[in-house]
C-alpha positions as CSV (number, residue, x, y, z in Angstrom):
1,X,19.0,13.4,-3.6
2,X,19.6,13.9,-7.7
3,X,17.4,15.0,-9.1
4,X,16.2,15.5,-12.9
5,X,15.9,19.7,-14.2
6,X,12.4,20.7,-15.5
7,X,9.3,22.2,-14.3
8,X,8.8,20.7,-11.9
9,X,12.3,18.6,-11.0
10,X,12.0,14.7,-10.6
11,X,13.6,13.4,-7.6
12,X,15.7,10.6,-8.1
13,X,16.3,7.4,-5.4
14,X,19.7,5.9,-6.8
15,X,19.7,2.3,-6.0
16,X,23.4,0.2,-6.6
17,X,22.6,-3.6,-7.3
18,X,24.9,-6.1,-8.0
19,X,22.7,-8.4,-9.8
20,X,21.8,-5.2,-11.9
21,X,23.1,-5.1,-15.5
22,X,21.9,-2.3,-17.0
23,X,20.2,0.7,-15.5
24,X,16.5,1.1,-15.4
25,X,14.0,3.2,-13.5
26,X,10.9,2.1,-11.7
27,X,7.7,4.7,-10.9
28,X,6.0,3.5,-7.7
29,X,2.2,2.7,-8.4
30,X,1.6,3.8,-4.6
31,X,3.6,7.2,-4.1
32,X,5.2,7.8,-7.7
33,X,8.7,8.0,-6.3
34,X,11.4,7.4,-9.0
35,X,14.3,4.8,-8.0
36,X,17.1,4.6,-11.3
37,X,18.8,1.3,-10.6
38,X,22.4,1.4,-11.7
39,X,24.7,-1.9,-11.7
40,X,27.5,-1.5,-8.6
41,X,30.1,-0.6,-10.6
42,X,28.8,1.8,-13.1
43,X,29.1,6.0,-13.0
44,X,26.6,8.0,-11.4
45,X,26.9,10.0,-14.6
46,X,26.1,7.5,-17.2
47,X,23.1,6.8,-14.6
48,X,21.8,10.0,-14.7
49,X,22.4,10.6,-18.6
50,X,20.2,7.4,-19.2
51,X,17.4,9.3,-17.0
52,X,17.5,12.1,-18.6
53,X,17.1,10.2,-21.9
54,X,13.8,8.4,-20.2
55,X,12.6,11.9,-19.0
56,X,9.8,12.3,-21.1
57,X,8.6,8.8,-20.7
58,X,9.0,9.7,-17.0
59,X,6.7,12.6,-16.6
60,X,4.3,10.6,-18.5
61,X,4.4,7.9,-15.8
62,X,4.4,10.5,-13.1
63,X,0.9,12.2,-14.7
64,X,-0.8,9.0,-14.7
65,X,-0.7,8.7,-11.1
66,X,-4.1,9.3,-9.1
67,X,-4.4,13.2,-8.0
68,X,-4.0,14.2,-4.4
69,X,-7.8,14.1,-2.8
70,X,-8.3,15.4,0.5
71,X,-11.1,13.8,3.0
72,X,-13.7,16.3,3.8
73,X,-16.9,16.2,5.5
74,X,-19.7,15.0,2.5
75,X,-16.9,13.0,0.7
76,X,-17.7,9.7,-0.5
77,X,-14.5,7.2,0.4
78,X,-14.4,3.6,-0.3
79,X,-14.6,1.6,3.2
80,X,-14.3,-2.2,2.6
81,X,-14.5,-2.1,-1.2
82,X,-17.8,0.2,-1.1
83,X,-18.5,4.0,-1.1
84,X,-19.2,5.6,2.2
85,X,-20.4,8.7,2.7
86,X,-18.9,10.6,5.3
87,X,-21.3,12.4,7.2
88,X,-21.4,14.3,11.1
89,X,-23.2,12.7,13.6
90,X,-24.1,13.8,17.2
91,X,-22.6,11.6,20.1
92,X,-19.5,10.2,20.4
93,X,-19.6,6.6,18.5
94,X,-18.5,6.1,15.2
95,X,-21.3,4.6,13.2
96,X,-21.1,2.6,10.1
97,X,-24.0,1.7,8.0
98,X,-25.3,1.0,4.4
99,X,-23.7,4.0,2.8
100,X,-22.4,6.6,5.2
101,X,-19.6,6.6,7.9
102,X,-21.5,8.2,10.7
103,X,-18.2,10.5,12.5
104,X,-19.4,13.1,15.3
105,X,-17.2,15.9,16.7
106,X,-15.8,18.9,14.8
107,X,-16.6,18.5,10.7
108,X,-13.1,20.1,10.3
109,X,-11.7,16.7,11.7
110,X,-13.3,14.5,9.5
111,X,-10.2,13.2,7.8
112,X,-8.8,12.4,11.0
113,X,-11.7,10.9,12.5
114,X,-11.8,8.8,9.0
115,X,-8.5,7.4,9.3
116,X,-8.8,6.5,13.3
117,X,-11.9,4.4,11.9
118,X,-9.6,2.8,9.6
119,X,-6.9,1.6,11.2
120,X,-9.3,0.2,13.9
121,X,-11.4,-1.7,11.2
122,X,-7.9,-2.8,9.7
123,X,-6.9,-4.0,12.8
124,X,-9.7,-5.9,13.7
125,X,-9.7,-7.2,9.9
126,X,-6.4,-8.0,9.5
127,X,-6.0,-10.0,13.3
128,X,-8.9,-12.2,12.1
129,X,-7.3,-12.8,8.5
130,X,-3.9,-13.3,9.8
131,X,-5.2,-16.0,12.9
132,X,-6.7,-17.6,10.9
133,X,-3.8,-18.7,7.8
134,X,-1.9,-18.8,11.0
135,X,-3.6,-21.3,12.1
136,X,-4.3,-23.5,8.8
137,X,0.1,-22.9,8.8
138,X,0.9,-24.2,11.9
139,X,2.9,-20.8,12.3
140,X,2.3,-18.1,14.9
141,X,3.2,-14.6,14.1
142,X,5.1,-12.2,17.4
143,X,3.2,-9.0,16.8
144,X,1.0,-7.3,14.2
145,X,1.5,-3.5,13.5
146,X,-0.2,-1.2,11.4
147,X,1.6,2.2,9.3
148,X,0.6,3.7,6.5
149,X,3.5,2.9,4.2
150,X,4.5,4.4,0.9
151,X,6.5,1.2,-0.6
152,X,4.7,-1.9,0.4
153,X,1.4,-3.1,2.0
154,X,2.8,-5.6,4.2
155,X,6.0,-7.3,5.2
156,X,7.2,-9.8,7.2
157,X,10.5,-10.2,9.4
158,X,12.1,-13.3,10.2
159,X,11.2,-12.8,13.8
160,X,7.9,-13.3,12.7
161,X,6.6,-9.4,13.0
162,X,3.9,-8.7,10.5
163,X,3.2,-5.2,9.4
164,X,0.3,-4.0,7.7
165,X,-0.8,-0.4,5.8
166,X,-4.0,0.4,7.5
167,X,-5.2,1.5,3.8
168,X,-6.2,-1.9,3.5
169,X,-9.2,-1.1,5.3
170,X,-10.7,0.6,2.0
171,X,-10.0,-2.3,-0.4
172,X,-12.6,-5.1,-0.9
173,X,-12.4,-7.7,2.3
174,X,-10.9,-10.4,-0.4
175,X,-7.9,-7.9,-0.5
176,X,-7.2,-7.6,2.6
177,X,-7.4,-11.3,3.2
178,X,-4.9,-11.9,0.0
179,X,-2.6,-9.5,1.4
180,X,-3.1,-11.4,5.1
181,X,-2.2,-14.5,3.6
182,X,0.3,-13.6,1.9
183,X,2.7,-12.3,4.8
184,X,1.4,-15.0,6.8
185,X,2.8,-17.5,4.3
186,X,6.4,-15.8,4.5
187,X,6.4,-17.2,8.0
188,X,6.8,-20.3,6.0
189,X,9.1,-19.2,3.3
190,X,11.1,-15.8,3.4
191,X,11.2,-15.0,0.0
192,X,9.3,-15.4,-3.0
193,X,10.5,-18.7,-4.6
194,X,7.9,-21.1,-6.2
195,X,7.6,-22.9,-2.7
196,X,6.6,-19.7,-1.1
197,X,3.6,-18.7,-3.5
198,X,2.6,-22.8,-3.6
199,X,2.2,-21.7,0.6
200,X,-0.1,-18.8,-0.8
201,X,-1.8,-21.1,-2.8
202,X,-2.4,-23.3,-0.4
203,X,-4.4,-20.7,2.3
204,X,-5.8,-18.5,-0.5
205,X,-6.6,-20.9,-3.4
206,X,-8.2,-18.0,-5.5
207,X,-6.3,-14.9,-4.8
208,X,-5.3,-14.1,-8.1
209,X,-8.1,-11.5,-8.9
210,X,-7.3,-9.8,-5.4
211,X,-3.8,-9.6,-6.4
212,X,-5.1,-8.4,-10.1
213,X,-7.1,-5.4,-8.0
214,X,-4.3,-4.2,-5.8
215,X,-1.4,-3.9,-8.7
216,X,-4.4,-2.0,-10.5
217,X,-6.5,0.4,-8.2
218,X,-4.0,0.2,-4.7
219,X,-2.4,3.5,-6.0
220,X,-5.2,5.4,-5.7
221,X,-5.7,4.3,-1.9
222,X,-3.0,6.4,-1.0
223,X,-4.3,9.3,-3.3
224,X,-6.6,10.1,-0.2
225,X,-5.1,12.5,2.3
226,X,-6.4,12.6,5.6
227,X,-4.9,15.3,7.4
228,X,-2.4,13.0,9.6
C-alpha cells in the first residue's frame, strides 16, 4: 500500500475509475482511511504527486476525526441515542435501565460484554425495522447479518442479503430505522437513482434529519473500542 512520508505516514488506498477525470482523495468519516482516486489511464506518479500536494489539507482531515475511546467499566456510552452508564452487576442477565447498562461477570470484560449487548439489541431492532418496510414493499429480504464494518452501515445484495453494522444499536432508534429502510428499499431499486430514494421516501417520509445525524456524529460510533 503507498503511502505518503511524515510523522506519522498516511496510508494511501489507490482506486482506478473510469468515470474518474481528475484525481481526488476522499477521508472516511467512519475509519479515516484515505482512498486517492486516479482516472484508469493516468500514472501512479502524477497520483501520488497530487497527494502529496493535498498533504497538509490531509492531516488536517485526519486530526479532526473522533479519538480512539476504549469501553471501560464506569464509562458512559450512548445506547439507543442516550447515555448509559456501564456499571457491574451480580447474576448473569444483562440489565438495561434509565441510565445504566447493568453487565455482570468480570469488570475487565466490560467492553466485550457491551458489544454482545449490542449486537443483540441491533438485531432485534434492525429485524423489526426491516419486516416491517418489507412488508409495506411487498419485498422479502433472504437473510439479515450483522458486522461491524469500517466503510458502510448497511448494504444490500441483489440476492436480497441485507447486512447491517451492529453500531447502529447506539444511534437514536430513528437512525436505525432510516438506515433499515433504506437497504430495504434497494430490494426495490439497486442503486441510487431518483426512483430508488422516491422508494425511501415512500417508507420513511421524514428521514432526512436521521440521515443529517449519521453523515454528522456516525464517525464517532466507531471511535469506541470494545476490546473485540
Amino acid at each position: 500500500m503507498p503511502e505518503l512520508p511524515g510523522d506519522p505516514p498516511i496510508p494511501l488506498v489507490l482506486r482506478r475509475s473510469a468515470r474518474a477525470r481528475r484525481f481526488s482523495l476522499r477521508v472516511s468519516r467512519l475509519d479515516g482511511r484515505v482512498t486517492l482516486t486516479l482516472p484508469a489511464r493516468a500514472a501512479e506518479a502524477e497520483a501520488m504527486a497530487f497527494a502529496r500536494s493535498q498533504a497538509d489539507w490531509l492531516r488536517r482531515a485526519l486530526a479532526d476525526q473522533p479519538a480512539a475511546r476504549p469501553v471501560a467499566a464506569g464509562d458512559w456510552l450512548p445506547v439507543e441515542g442516550q447515555p448509559r452508564r456501564l456499571m457491574p452487576a451480580p447474576g448473569r442477565s444483562v440489565r438495561l435501565e434509565a441510565d445504566t447498562l447493568w453487565l455482570p461477570g468480570d469488570p475487565a470484560q466490560t467492553g466485550r460484554r457491551a458489544a454482545a449487548f449490542l449486537r443483540t439489541l441491533a438485531r432485534d431492532r434492525l429485524a423489526l425495522a426491516c419486516d416491517r418496510h418489507a412488508t409495506r414493499l411487498g419485498r422479502r429480504p433472504t437473510a439479515l447479518v450483522l458486522r461491524d464494518t469500517r466503510s458502510r452501515w448497511g448494504s444490500c445484495t441483489a440476492g436480497g442479503r441485507l447486512m447491517f453494522n451492529w453500531r447502529l444499536a447506539m444511534a437514536p432508534p430513528a437512525v436505525l430505522d432510516y438506515v433499515a429502510a433504506h437497504e430495504v428499499a434497494h430490494l426495490a431499486q439497486m442503486n441510487h437513482s431518483p426512483a430508488f430514494w422516491a422508494v425511501v421516501e415512500t417508507l420513511l417520509p421524514d428521514h432526512g434529519a436521521a440521515r443529517r445525524w449519521l453523515r454528522a456524529e456516525g464517525a464517532a460510533l466507531h471511535a469506541w473500542r470494545f476490546g473485540d
